[in-house]
DRENMITI-44729 format. One record per residue (C-alpha): residue in one letter; x, y, z. Coordinates in steps of 0.02 Angstrom, whole numbers, padded with zeros to 5 digits, always signed. Example, Ala and Ser with C-alpha at 12.3 -4.5 7.8 and 13.67 -1.06 7.14 Angstrom:
# DRENMITI-44729
A+00615-00225+00390;S+00684-00053+00357;
This chain:
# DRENMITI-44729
X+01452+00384+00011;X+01358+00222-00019;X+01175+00214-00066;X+01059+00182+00074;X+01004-00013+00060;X+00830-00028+00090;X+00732-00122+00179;X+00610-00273+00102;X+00468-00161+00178;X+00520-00015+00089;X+00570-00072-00085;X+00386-00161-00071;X+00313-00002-00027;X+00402+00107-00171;X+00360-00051-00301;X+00178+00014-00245;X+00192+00181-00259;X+00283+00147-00435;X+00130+00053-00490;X-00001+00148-00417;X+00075+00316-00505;X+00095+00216-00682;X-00078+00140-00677;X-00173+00303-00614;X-00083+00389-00770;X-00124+00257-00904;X-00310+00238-00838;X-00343+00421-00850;X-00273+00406-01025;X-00343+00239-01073;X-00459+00183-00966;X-00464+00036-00862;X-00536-00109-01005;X-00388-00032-01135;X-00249-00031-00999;X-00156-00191-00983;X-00042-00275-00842;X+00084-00243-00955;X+00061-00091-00989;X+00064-00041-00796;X+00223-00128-00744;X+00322-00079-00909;X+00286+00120-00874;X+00335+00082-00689;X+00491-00008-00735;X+00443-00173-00670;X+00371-00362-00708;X+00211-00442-00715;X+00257-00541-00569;X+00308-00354-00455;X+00123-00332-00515;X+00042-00508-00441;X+00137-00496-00297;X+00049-00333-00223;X-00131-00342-00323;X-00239-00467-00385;X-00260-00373-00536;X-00300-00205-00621;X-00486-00199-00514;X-00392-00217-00331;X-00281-00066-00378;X-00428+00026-00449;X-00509-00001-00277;X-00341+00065-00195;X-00345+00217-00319;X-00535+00253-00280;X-00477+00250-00089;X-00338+00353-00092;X-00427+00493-00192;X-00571+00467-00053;X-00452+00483+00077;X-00382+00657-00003;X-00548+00737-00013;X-00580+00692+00145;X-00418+00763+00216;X-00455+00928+00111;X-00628+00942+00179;X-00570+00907+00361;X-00451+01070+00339;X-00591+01168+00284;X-00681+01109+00426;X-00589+01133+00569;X-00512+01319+00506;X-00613+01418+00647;X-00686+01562+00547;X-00860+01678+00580;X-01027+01585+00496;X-01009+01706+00359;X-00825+01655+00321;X-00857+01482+00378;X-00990+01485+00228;X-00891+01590+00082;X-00771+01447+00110;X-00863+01305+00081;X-00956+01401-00068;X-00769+01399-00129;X-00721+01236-00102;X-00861+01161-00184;X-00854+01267-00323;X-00681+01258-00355;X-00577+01117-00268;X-00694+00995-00243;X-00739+00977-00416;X-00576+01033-00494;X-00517+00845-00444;X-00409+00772-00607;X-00476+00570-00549;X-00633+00589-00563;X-00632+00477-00743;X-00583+00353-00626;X-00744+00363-00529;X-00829+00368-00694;X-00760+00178-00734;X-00783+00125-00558;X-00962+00159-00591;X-00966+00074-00750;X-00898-00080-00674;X-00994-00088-00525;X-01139-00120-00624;X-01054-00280-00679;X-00976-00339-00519;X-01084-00338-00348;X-00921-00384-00252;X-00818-00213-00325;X-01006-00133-00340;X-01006-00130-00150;X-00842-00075-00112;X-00863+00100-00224;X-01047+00111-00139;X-00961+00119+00029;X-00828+00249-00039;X-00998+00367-00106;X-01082+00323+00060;X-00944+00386+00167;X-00919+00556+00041;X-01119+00585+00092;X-01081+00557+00260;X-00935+00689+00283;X-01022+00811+00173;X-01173+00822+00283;X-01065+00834+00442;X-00997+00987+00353;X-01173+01058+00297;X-01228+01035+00510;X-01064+01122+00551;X-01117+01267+00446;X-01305+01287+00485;X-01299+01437+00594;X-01477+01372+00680;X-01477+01183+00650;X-01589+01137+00516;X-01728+01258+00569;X-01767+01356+00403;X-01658+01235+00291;X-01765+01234+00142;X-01738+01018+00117;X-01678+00903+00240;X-01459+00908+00285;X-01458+00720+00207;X-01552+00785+00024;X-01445+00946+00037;X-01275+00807+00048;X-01356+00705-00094;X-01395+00852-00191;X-01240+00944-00161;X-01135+00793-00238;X-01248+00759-00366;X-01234+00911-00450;X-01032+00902-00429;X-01048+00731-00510;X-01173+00799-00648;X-01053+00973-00693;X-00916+00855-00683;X-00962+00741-00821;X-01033+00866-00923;X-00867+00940-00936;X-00794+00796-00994;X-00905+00801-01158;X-00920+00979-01183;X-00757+01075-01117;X-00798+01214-01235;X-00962+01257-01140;X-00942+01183-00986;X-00814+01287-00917;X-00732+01297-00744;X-00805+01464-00724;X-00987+01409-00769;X-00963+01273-00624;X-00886+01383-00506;X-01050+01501-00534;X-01171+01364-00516;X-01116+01287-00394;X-01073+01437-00285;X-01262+01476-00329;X-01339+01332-00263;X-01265+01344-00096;X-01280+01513-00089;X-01464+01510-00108;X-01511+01330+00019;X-01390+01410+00148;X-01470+01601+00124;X-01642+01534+00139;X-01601+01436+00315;X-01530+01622+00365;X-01700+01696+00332;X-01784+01552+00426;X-01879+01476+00306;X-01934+01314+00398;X-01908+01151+00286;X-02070+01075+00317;X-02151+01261+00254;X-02052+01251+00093;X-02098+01053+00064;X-02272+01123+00066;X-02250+01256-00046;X-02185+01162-00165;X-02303+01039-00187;X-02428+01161-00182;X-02368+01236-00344;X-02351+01076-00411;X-02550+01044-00390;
C-alpha cells in the first residue's frame, strides 16, 4: 500500500506542528534568549528556511505558543462551566480546578518570559496584555456563573475577585519554581482551595461588599 501523498496544506501544517512542539520543549528547557533558530528546526528535523517560511522569528511563535496555551485553558474552563451541577457542586468544582488544574499548567515559564519581554517590546507587550485581559475576562464570567445571589454579599467586587483569583495562581506559581521543596502542589492546592472557599462562603452568608469595604478600612484607621 503506498503512503498517502499529502497535500502542500498539510505538510505546511505538520512543518508547524513540528516546530511548535520542538520550540515549546527547548524554551521550557532553555528559555527563549538561550534557544536558537537552529536549535528549533534541528530538534524538529528541518531548515532555517522551513523556519522563515511560517514565523518571523522565535517572538511570533512565542506569541502562537502563548495563544494556544490561552486557548486550552479556556477550553478547560468552558467544560467546567457548562457541566450543569447544584451551586454546591458547581462550587467544589471550581475550588478544584483552580487549585489543581489551573495551576498545575507545565507552560507557564513561558508566560514568565513573555512577561520579561513585554517590558522590552510595546508591540509583543500588547499582544500578551490582550491574552491576560481575556484570562480576566473568562474568569469573572465563571465567578458570576457561580454567585448563587449575584454579587449581593460578595465580600470585593466579581472584577477584584478575577484579578485576585489569578494573581495568586501567578504568585504560587512562581514561587514554586524557586522553592519546589516548600512550595508544594499540596500547599497550593490548600491555599488556593482556601481562598475561594472563604470569598464564595462569605457571599453565602450575605455579607454585602460595600459592608465589608467599610469594615475594612475601619480597622485600618
Amino acid at each position: 500500500m503506498k503512503p498517502e501523498r499529502l497535500t502542500h496544506a498539510r505538510r505546511r501544517k505538520q512543518t508547524r506542528e513540528r516546530l511548535f512542539d520542538a520550540a515549546r520543549t527547548i524554551f521550557l528547557e532553555k528559555g527563549l534568549a538561550a534557544t536558537s533558530v537552529e536549535d528549533i528546526v534541528e530538534a524538529a528535523g528541518y531548515t532555517r528556511g522551513a523556519f522563515y517560511s511560517n514565523f518571523c522569528g522565535k517572538h511570533e511563535l512565542l506569541t502562537e505558543l502563548l495563544r494556544r496555551d490561552r486557548d486550552e485553558m479556556r477550553a478547560n474552563l468552558q467544560t467546567v462551566m457548562e457541566e450543569g451541577d447544584t451551586p454546591e457542586e458547581a462550587q467544589a468544582r471550581a475550588i478544584a480546578y483552580y487549585s489543581g488544574d489551573y495551576v498545575e499548567s507545565d507552560s507557564y515559564p513561558l508566560w514568565i518570559e513573555a512577561q520579561l519581554l513585554a517590558r522590552r517590546d510595546n508591540a509583543f507587550g500588547e499582544r500578551v496584555l490582550a491574552f491576560r485581559r481575556e484570562t480576566l475576562l473568562q474568569v469573572g464570567a465563571h465567578i458570576r456563573m457561580l454567585l448563587t445571589d449575584g454579587d449581593r454579599g460578595l465580600p470585593l467586587e466579581v472584577d477584584a475577585f478575577a484579578l485576585g483569583l489569578v494573581s495568586l495562581c501567578d504568585g504560587v506559581q512562581f514561587l514554586r519554581m524557586g522553592n519546589p521543596q516548600t512550595v508544594t502542589g499540596q500547599a497550593i492546592q490548600s491555599v488556593l482551595a482556601e481562598f475561594l472557599s472563604w470569598v464564595l462562603s462569605r457571599q453565602a452568608r450575605g455579607t454585602p461588599a460595600e459592608e465589608h469595604a467599610a469594615s475594612v478600612t475601619a480597622s485600618c484607621t
